[in-house]
N, C-alpha and C positions, 0 to 999 in steps of 0.2 A: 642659216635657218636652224636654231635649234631649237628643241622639245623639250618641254618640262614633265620628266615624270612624275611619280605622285611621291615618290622617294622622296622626292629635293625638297617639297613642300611639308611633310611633315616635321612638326615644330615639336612630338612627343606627345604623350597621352593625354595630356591637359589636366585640370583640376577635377575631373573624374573620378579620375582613379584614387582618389583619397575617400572614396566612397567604396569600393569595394571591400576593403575590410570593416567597415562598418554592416554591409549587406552579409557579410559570410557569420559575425557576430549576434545580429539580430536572426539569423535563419538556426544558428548553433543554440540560442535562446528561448527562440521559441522550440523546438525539439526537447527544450531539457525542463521546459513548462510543460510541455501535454506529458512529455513519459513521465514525468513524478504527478501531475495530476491523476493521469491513467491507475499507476500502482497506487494511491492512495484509497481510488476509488475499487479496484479490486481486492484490496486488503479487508475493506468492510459488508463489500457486496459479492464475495466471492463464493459464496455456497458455504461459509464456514462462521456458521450462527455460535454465540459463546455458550458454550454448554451449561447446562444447569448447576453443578459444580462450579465451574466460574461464577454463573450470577451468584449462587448462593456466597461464597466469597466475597466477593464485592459488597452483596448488601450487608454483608458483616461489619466489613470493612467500613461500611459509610456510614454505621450506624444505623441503618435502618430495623436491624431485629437484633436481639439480645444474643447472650452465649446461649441459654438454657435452648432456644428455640434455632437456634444455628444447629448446636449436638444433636438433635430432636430433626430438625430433617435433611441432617449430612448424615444420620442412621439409616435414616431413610431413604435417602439415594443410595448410599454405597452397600445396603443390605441384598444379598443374592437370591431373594427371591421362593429359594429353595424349599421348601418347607417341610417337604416327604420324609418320612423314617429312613433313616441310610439304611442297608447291607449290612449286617452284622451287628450293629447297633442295638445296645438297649432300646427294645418298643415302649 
């Protein structure tokens, strides 16, 4: 009388396992599709709107307003504001 245990009968993993590296590939893929989606999407929506100094550059850049009128209101951003007679100053 003898017993077959489940030992004797296996023949090896089958054609399965040639699937596996393909699952571990497609799971490392999709991971590296959401995290650059992700940081794409937080680059632009991030709470860090381009500053007026940038737009005003750009629109320079593109063409859209001349030099005259670029000097004329990067004066006018970068001006401090200040206007009060300083301390010691000639009034």
């Amino acid at each position: 009388m003898t017993t077959l245990s489940a030992a004797h009968d296996w023949n090896g993993p089958g054609p399965w396992i040639l699937l596996v590296p393909l699952v571990w590939i497609a799971v490392v893929s999709l991971v590296v599709l959401v995290l650059r989606r992700t940081a794409r999407r937080r680059g632009c929506a991030a709470g860090r709107p381009e500053g007026p100094l940038a737009v005003l550059g750009r629109r320079y850049a593109e063409g859209d307003i001349e030099a005259d009128e670029y000097r004329a209101r990067h004066a006018v951003l970068t001006e401090t504001g200040d206007t009060r007679p300083r301390k010691g100053g000639a009034a």
